[in-house]
N, C-alpha and C positions, 0 to 999 in steps of 0.2 A: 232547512237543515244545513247545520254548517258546513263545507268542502273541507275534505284534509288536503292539505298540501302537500306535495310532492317534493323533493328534497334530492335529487340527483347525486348529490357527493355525499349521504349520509352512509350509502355503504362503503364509499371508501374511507371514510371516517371510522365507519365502525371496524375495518377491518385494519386498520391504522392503528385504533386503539386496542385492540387485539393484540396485537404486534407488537406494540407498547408492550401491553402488561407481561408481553412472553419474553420480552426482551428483558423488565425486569424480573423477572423468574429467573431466566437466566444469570443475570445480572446478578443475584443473590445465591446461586448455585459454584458459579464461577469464585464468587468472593470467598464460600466456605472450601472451596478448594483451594482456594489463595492462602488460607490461613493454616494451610500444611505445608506450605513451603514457609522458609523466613523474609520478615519484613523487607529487608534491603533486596534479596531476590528479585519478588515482587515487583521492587521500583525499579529494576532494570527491566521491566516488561519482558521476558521471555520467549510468552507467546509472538512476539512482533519481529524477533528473530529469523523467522523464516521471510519475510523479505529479502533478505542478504541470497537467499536461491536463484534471486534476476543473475548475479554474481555469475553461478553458474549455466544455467539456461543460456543465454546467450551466444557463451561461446559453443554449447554444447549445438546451439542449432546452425552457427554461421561453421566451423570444422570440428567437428566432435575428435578425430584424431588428435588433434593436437590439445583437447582439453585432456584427453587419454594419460597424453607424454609427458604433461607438468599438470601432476596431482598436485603434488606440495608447493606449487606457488598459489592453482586458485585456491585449495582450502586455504592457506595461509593470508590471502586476501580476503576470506571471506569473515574469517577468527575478525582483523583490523576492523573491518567491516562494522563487524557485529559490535565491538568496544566501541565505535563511535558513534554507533546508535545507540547504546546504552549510554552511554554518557550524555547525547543528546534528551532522552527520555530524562534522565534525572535531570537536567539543567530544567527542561519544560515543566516538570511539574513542580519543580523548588519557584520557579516565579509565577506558578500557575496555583499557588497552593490555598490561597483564601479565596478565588473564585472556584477551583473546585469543590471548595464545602458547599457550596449554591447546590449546586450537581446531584440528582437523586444516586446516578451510577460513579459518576469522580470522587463524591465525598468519601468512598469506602478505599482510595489510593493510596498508600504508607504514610505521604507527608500531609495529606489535607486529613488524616483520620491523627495524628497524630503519632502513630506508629515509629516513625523514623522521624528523628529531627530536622533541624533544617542545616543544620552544621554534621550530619551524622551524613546525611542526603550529600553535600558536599565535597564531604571526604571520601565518597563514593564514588560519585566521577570523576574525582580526581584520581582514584586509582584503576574506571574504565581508560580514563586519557592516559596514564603511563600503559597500561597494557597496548590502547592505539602504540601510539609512539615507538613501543619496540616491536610491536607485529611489524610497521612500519619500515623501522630502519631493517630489515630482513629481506625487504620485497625489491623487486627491479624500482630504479628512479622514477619510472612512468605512473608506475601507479602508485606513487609515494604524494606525487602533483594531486592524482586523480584521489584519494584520500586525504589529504590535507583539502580540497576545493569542497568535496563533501563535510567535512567537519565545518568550515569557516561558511558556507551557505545556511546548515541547520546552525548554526552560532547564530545568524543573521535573521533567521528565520523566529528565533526563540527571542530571539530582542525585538525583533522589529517586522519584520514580514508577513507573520502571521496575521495581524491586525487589517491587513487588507483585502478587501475581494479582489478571486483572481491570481495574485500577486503571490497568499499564500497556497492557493492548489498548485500555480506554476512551479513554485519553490521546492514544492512534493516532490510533482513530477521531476523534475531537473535533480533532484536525486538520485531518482531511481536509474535514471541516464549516465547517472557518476558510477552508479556502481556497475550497469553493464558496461561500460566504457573501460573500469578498472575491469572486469573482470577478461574482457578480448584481450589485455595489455601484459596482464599477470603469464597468460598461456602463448602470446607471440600471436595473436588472433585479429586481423586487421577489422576493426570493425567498421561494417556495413551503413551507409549514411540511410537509407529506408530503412533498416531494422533501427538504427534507434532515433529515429522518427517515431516509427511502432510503437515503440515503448515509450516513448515523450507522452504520445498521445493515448495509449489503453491506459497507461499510469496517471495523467490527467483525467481520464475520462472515470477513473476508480476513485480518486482524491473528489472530484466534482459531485461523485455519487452519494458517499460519506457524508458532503456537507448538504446533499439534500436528504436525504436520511435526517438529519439534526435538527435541519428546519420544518419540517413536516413534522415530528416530536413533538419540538421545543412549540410551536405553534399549534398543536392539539392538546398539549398536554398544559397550555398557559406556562412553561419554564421560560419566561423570560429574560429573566435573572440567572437561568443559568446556560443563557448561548454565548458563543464565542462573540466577540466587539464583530469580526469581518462579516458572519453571517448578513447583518445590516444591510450589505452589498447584493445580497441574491436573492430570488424569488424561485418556487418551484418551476413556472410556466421559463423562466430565463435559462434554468439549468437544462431542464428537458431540452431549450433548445439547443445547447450550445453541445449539450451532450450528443445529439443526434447527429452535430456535425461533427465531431471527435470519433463514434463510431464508423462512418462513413471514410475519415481519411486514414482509420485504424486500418481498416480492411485494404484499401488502397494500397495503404506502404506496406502492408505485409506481401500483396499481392509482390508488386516491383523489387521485395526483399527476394525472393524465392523465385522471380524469372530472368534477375540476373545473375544468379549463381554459375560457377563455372562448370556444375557433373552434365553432363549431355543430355536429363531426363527432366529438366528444370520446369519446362513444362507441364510434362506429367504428373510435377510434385507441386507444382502450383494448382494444379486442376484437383489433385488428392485431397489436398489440404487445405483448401477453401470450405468446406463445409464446415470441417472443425472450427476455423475463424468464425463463421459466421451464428455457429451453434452457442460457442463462448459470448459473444457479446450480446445475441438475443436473449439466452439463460438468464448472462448479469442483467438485464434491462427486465428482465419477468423477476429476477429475485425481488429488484429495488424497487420497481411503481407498484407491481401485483404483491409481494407480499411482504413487501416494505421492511427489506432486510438491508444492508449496506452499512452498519455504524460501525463494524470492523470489517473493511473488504477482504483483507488476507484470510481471517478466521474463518467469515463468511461463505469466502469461495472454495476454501479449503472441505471446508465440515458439509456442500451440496456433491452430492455421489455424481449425478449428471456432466458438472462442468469437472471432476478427478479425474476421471473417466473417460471423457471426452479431450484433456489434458495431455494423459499419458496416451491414449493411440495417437493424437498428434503430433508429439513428441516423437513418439515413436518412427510418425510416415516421414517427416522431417529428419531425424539422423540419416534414416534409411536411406532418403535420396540421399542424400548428403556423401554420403560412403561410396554411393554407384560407383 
């Protein structure tokens, strides 16, 4: 009588493929909502706007007071912000526009479906970039450097960095860095070399999750032809590890962020707020291997109640000390 064989990774396969197909459910759910808004909308990604919230976070956890006392410079840095991510998103996908027709989920994107032209798509960021430009000349010089370095990185990124392992997760992250840095600078907020460390690495360690996300897909689902050129550079078992050391120094520099502060209870609020840290990065690490979610981290972490939740009391025990 023949043996059946046993097969170890066939439930994570199956539950991979699962995942898949809810992903495109979703994926098809999303795009008839998409076609209620207008095409050029659309290609400014919207949804991806809330990124620009490190902006505020940041300062909100190094002295919330003073994020208090200049409202209208960080909102106003956050508006620039936002324009030169939209205009980043339209440059990517106007030279991204024939490989994402490959794409079961990219093919349905304004310029790869047709929708918006490729000259229509153009003249679109060209008028995110004049919106940059005068949010821009309104704001202190500091964070004029610190928005012009973001814009000229994602430039860099969209021509050329992306194509390599690595190189473009760091390029992620090192944004995200630009924008808490503009946003300490916007409100007179010295920022802290552990916090954005912190966020170097939770923000790499979320960019590195994404692109295992993609390969685990793109390799289940046989999409070859529609992975990104850098993918080439990683393996699942490479990311888990690098990722494991990324969470481990996440936790560290938030630790060092929060026991050198100057309110007298610094300890007490490192000891508070250590669970939350560690609640956040084992959730995201249960979203992405257990139920193989991660291909939008922001929407991702946004739309699971646990890590909102867990979020805002942290935020919370953190002003808190903060104000002692």
């Amino acid at each position: 009588m023949k043996r059946l064989s046993h097969n170890p990774s066939a439930p994570a396969t199956q539950a991979a493929l699962a995942s898949s197909a809810a992903e495109a459910k979703n994926a098809r759910a999303r795009e008839a909502r998409r076609r209620r808004l207008p095409a050029p909308l659309v290609l400014l990604r919207p949804r991806q706007w809330v990124k620009n919230v490190v902006i505020l976070i940041v300062p909100l956890a190094v002295d919330p007071a003073a994020l208090l006392s200049h409202p209208l410079w960080a909102l106003g840095t956050v508006v620039t912000f936002t324009a030169a991510s939209a205009a980043v998103y339209v440059l990517n996908d106007w030279l991204d526009r024939r490989r994402d027709r490959l794409h079961p989920v990219k093919r349905h994107r304004p310029l790869a479906s047709g929708e918006v032209g490729p000259l229509g798509a153009l003249l679109l960021g060209a008028g995110c970039l004049a919106v940059l430009a005068a949010g821009a000349a309104l704001l202190p010089p500091p964070v004029r450097i610190a928005a012009a370095g973001y814009a000229l990185l994602n430039l860099a990124y969209c021509l050329a960095l992306k194509h390599y392992p690595l190189v473009d997760a760091s390029a992620v992250a090192v944004g995200f860095v630009l924008r808490a840095v503009a946003g300490c600078l916007a409100v007179a907020v010295p920022f802290d070399p552990a916090l954005i460390i912190c966020v170097y690495c939770a923000c790499l360690l979320l960019s590195l999750g994404k692109r295992r996300h993609e390969l685990v897909t793109a390799d289940i689902l046989s999409q070859a032809a529609a992975r990104r050129p850098a993918l080439q550079g990683y393996s699942v078992s490479f990311l888990d590890q690098l990722m494991a050391v990324l969470q481990g120094v996440t936790l560290i520099s938030y630790e060092l962020f929060v026991l050198s502060g100057p309110q007298p209870y610094a300890a007490v609020v490192a000891v508070v707020t250590v669970p939350f840290a560690v609640f956040a990065l084992g959730r995201y690490s249960q979203l992405l291997m257990l139920r193989h979610s991660g291909g939008e981290p922001g929407r991702d972490v946004l739309k699971d109640p646990p890590l909102v939740i867990n979020a805002v009391l942290w935020l919370t025990c953190l002003a808190a000390g903060r104000l002692l």
